[in-house]
C-alpha positions as CSV (number, residue, x, y, z in Angstrom):
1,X,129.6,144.8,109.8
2,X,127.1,147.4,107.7
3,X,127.8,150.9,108.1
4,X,125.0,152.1,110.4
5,X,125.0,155.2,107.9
6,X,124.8,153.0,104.9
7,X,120.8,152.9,103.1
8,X,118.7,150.5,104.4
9,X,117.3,147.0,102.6
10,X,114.2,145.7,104.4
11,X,114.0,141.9,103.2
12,X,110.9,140.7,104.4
13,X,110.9,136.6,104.8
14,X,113.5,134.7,106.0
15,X,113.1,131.4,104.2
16,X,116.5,130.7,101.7
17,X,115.3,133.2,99.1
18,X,114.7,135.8,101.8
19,X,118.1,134.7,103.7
20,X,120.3,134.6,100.6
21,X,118.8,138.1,99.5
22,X,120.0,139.6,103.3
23,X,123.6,138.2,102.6
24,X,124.0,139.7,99.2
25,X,122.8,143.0,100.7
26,X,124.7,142.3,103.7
27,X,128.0,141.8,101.5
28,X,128.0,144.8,99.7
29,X,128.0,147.2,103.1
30,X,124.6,147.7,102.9
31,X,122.2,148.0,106.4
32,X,119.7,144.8,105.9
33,X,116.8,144.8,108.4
34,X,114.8,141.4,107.8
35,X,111.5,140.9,109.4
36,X,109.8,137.3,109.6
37,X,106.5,136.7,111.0
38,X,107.4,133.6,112.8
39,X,109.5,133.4,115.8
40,X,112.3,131.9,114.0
41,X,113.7,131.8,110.3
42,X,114.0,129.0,108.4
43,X,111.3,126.9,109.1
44,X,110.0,125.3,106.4
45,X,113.9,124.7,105.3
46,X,114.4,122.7,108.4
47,X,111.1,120.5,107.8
48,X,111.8,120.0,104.4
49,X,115.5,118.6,105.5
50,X,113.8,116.2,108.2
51,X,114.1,113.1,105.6
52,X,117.5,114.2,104.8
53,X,118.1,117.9,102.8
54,X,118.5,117.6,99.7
55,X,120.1,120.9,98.3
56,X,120.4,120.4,94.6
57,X,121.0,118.2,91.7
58,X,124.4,117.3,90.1
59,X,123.0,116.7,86.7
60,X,124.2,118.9,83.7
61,X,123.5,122.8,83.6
62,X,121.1,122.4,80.8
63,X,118.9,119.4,81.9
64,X,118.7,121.1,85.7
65,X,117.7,124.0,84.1
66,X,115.1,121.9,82.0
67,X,113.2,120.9,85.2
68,X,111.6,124.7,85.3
69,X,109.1,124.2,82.2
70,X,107.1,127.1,81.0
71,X,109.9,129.3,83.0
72,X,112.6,127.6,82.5
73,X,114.0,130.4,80.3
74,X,113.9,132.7,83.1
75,X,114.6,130.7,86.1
76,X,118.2,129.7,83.7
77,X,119.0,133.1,84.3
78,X,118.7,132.5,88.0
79,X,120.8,129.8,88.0
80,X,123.9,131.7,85.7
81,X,124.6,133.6,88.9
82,X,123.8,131.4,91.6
83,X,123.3,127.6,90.1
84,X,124.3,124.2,91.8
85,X,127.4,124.6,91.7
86,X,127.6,127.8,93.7
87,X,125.2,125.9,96.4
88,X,127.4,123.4,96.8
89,X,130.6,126.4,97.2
90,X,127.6,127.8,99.5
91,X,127.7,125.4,101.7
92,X,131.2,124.4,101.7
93,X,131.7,128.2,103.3
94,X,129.2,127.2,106.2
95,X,131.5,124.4,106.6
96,X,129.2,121.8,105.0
97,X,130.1,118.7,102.9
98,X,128.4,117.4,100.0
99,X,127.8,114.4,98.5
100,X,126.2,113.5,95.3
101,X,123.7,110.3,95.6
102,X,122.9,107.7,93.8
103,X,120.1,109.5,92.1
104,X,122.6,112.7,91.5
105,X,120.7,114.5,94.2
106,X,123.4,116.8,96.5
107,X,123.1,116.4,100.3
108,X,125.0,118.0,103.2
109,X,127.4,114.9,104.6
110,X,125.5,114.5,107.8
111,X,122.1,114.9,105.8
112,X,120.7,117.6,108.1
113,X,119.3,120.9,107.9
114,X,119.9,122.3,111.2
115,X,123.7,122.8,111.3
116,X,123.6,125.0,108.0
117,X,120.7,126.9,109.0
118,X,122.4,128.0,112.3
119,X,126.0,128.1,110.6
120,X,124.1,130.5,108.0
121,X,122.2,132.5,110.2
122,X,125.5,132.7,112.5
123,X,127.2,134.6,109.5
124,X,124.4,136.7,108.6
125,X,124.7,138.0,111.8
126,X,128.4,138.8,111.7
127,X,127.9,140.2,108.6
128,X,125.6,142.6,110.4
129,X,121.7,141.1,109.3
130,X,119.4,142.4,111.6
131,X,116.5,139.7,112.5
132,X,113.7,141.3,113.8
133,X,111.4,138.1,114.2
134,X,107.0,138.1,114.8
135,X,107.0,140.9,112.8
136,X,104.0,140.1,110.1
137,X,104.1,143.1,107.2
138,X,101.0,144.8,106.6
139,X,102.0,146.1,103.1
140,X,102.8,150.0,103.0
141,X,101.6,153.4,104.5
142,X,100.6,156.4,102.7
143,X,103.7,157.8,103.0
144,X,105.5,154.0,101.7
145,X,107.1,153.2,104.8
146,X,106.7,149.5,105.6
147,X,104.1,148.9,108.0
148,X,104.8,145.9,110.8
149,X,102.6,144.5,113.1
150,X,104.8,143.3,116.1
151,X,104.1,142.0,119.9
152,X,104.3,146.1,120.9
153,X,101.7,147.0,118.4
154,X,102.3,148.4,114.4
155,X,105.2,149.9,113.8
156,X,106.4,151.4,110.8
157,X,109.9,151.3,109.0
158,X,112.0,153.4,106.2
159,X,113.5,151.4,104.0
160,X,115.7,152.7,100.2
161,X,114.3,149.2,99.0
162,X,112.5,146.2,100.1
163,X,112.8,142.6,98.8
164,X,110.0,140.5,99.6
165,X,110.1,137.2,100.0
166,X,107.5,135.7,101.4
167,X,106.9,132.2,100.2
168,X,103.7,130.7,99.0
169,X,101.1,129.1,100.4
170,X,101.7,125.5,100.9
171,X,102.6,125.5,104.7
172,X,100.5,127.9,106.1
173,X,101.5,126.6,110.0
174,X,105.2,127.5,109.1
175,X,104.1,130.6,108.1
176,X,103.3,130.0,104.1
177,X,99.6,130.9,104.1
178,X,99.7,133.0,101.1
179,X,98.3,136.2,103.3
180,X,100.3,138.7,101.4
181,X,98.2,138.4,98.3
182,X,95.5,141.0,98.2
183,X,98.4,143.2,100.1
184,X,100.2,143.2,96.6
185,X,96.8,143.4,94.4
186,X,95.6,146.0,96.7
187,X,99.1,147.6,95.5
188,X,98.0,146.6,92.0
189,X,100.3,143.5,91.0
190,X,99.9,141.0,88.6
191,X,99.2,137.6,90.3
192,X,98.5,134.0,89.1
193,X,96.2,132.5,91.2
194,X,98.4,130.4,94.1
195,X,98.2,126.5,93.3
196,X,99.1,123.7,94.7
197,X,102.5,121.8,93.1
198,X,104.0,118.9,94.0
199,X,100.5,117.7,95.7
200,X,98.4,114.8,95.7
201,X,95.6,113.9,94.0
202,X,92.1,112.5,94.8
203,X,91.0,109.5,93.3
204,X,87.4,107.9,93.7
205,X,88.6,104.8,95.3
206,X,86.1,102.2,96.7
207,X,85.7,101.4,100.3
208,X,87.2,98.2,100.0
209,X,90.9,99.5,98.9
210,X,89.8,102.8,100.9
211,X,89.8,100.8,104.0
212,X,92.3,97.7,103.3
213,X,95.1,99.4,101.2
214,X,95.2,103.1,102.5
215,X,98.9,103.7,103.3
216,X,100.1,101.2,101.1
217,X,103.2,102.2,99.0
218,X,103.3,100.6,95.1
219,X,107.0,99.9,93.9
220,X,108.1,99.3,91.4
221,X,105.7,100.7,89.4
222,X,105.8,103.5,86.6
223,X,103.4,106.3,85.4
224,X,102.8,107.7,82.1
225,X,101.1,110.8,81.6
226,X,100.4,113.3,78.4
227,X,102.6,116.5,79.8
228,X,101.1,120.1,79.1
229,X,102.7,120.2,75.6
230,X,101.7,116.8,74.3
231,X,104.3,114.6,74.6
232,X,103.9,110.7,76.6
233,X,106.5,110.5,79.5
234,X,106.8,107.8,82.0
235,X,109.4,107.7,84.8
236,X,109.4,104.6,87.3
237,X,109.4,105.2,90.8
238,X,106.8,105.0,93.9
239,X,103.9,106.7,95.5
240,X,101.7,105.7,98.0
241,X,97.5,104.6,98.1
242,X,96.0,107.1,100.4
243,X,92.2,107.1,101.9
244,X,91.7,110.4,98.8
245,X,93.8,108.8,96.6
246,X,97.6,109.0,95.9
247,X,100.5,111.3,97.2
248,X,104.5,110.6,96.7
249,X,107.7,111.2,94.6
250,X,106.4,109.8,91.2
251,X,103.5,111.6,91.5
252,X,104.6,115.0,92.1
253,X,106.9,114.7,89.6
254,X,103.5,114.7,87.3
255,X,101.5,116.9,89.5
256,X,101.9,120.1,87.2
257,X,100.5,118.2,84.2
258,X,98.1,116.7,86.3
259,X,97.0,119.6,87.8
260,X,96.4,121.5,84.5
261,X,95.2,118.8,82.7
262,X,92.4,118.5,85.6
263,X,92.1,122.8,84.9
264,X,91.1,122.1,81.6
265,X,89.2,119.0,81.0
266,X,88.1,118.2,84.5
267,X,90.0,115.2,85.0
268,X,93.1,113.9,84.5
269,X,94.3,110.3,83.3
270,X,97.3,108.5,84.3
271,X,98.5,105.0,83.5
272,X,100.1,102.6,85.8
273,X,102.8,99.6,84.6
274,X,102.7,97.5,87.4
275,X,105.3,95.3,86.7
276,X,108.1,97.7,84.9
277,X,110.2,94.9,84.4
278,X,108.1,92.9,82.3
279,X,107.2,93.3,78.7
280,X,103.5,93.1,77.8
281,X,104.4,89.7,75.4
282,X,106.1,87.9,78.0
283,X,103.6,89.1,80.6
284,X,100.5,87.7,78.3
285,X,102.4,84.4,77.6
286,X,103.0,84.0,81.4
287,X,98.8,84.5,82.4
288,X,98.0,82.5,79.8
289,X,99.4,79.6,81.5
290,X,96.5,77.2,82.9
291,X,95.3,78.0,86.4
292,X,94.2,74.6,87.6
293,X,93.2,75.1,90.9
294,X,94.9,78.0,91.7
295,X,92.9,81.3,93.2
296,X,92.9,84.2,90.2
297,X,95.5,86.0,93.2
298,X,97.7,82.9,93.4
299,X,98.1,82.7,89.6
300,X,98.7,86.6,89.6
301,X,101.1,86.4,92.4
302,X,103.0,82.9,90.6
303,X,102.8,84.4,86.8
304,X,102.8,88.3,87.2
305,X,104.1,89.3,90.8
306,X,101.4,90.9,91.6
307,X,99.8,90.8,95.1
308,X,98.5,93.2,97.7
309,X,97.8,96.7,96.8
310,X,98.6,96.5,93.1
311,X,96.1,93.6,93.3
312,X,93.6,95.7,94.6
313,X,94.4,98.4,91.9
314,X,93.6,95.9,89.6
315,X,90.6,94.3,90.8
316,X,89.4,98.5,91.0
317,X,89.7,98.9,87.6
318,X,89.6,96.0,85.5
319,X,85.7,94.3,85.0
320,X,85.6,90.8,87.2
321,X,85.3,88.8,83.7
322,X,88.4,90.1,82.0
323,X,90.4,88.4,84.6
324,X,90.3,85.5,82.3
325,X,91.7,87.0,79.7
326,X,95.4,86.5,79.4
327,X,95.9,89.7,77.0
328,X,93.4,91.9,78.1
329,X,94.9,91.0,81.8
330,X,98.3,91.5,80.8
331,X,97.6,94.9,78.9
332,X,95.4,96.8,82.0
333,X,99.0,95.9,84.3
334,X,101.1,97.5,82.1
335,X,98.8,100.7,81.6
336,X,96.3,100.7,84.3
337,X,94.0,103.9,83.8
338,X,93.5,105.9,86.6
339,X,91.3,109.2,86.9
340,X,92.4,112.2,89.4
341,X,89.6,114.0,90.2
342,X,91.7,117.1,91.8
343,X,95.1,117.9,93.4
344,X,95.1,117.6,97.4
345,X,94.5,120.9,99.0
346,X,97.2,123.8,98.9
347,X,97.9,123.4,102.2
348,X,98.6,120.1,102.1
349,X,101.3,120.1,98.7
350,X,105.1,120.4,99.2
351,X,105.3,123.9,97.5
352,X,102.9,126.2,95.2
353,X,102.6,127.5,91.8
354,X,101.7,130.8,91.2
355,X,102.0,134.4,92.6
356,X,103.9,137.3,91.2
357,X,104.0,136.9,87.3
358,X,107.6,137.0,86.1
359,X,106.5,139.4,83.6
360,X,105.7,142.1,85.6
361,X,109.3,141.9,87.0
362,X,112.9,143.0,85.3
363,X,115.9,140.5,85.1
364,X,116.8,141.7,88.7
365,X,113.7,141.0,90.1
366,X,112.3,144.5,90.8
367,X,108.9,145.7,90.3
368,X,108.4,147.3,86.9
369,X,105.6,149.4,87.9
370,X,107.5,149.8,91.6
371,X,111.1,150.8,91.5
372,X,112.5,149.9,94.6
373,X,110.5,146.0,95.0
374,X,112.0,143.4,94.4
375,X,110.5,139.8,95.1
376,X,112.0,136.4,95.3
377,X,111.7,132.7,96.0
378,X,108.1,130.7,96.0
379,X,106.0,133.8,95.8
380,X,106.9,134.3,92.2
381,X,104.7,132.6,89.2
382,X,107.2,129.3,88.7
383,X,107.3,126.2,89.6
384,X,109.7,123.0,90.2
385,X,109.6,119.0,90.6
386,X,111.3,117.8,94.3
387,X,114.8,117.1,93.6
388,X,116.7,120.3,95.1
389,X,115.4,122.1,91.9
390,X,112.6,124.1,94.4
391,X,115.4,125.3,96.7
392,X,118.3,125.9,94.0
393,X,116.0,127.8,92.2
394,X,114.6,130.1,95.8
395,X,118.5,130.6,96.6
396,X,119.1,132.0,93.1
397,X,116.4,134.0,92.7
398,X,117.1,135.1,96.4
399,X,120.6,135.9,95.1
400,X,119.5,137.6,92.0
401,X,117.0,140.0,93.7
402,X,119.7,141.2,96.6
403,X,122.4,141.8,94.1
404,X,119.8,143.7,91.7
405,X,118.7,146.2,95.0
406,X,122.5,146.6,95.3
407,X,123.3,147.6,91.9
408,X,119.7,149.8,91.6
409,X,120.7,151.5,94.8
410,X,124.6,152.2,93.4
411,X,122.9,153.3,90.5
412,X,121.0,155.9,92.3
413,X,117.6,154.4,93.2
């Protein structure tokens, strides 16, 4: 339990970066008071574990860390004191199992996100957390106590420091709306403009495949794209045709290129191999077989595989007389061009890019300009692919910020 005399920590935001924060505080001896606006922590972790939580990625230190891009650097030294191995340990302390998938993604045993969140909150409370939940911040008074705004009205709190961690501004009905931004420029932080990451993108589809194929998942099927320093990738995968135009795994996992790409030129291109399995040569020698009296879709379906929604991509692309052309056929399946017009609205993505630049911050976290702030999890200016890099990354920068408002505190802050 904390020492009722001990200084106070305010963490504001109890999502994982927020939580982790209050049990490093918490640890030390320290009094943690943490104030969420919604009537319960952890909400966004417990949607986000519906389809089974994935917590991190078993792959090697270096290529996890890889998975950060422009920040990657930074977000490495996130990881060094809190990385996937120490989630997994994490966990293991809540009395969670892991298991590494097929994929090398790490999920609990039982693949749910509800017995860790109340195991977790459990111990926080042991460990002397105070939750003090539908309490929105208002940012600070004159005098810099912490203004809340609670069911008996505003109410205003002391606190030696304050970690704020109040997530971006994907999921604004779990609380993510992003309405702590001109609170912090008011203040005078540096923000990036929030963005939308791991998002959809509209495509001008026409109302035949609108209509017919909406809904319709493509697999197996991979997508090359130009990333934001010029090289090709391709990965294989799925995603899935939507009424706007396409949402899923394999296109998240491009959605920052996209995204940017869209910034600068006003569009994006991505090419589609319908049939990754297939080389281009043996694909053109199999069209160029004679039709007869076979439909064009029959002879697609017999020679290529190709039916249904990747059909329809086809047929949305490709001009009606190049049908007949075996290799000009066989090259538009194996890099289909498709234009995004934009990413999906922010509050429709999975998570967010920007917020507080990293820059403004020190290698604990804190405020340069504010001794005393520190800030952690999806508010910061970073980004990463689904895959348990998102949440890793929140728990370590969590982690990171609570043990820097320890050691500035010891220090004499």
């Amino acid at each position: 339990m904390n020492n009722p005399h001990a200084r106070r920590v305010v963490v504001i935001g109890g999502g994982p970066a927020g939580l982790m924060a209050a049990e490093c505080v918490a640890r030390a001896g320290l009094r943690v008071d943490l104030h969420e606006r919604m009537g319960s922590v952890g909400r966004k972790f417990l949607i986000a574990g519906k389809g089974g939580l994935n917590l991190t990625h078993a792959e090697t230190f270096e290529a996890f860390a890889g998975r950060f891009g422009a920040r990657q650097g930074i977000v490495a030294d996130w990881l060094r004191r809190f990385g996937p191995e120490a989630v997994r340990a994490w966990a293991a302390g809540l009395g969670i199992e892991t298991f590494v998938g097929s994929s090398q993604r790490v999920f609990p045993r039982d693949l749910k996100a509800a017995p860790l969140l109340r195991g977790w909150v459990r111990r926080l409370r042991a460990d002397g957390v105070h939750f003090h939940v539908h309490s929105r911040w208002l940012g600070w008074a004159a005098d810099g106590e912490l203004r809340f705004e609670g069911a008996s009205g505003e109410t205003r709190v002391h606190a030696d420091a304050v970690i704020l961690a109040l997530g971006g501004g994907s999921w604004p009905v779990l609380g993510s709306d992003g309405s702590w931004v001109p609170v912090l420029e008011q203040r005078g932080l540096d923000l990036a403009p929030l963005q939308a990451s791991n998002c959809g993108f509209d495509v001008a589809w026409s109302p035949f495949l609108r209509t017919r194929h909406a809904g319709a998942p493509i697999k197996p099927v991979a997508i090359g794209w130009v990333t934001a320093d010029g090289r090709h990738e391709k990965r294989q995968g799925e995603f899935v045709l939507t009424e706007n135009g396409v949402e899923g795994s394999l296109v998240y996992a491009l959605s920052a290129d996209a995204r940017d790409a869209i910034a600068a030129n006003g569009s994006a291109t991505i090419h589609l191999d319908l049939v990754p399995g297939r080389d281009e040569a043996r694909l053109r020698r199999d069209l160029s077989r004679p039709r007869g009296r076979h439909s064009m879709a029959k002879h697609l379906h017999r020679n290529a595989g190709i039916d249904g929604a990747k059909a329809a991509l086809l047929h949305e692309v490709l001009p009606a007389a190049e049908f007949s052309d075996a290799a000009k056929l066989a090259a538009a399946i194996k890099a289909l061009p498709i234009r995004l017009q934009r990413p999906r609205p922010l509050a429709e993505a999975i998570s967010s890019a920007g917020g507080v630049r990293l820059e403004a911050l020190d290698e604990n976290l804190m405020v340069r300009d504010f001794p005393g702030v520190f800030c952690a999890g999806e508010m910061l200016d970073w980004e990463a692919p689904t895959g348990g890099y998102l949440l890793t990354a929140c728990l370590a920068s969590g982690f990171t910020a609570g043990a820097g408002a320890v050691a500035w505190l010891r220090s004499g802050g």
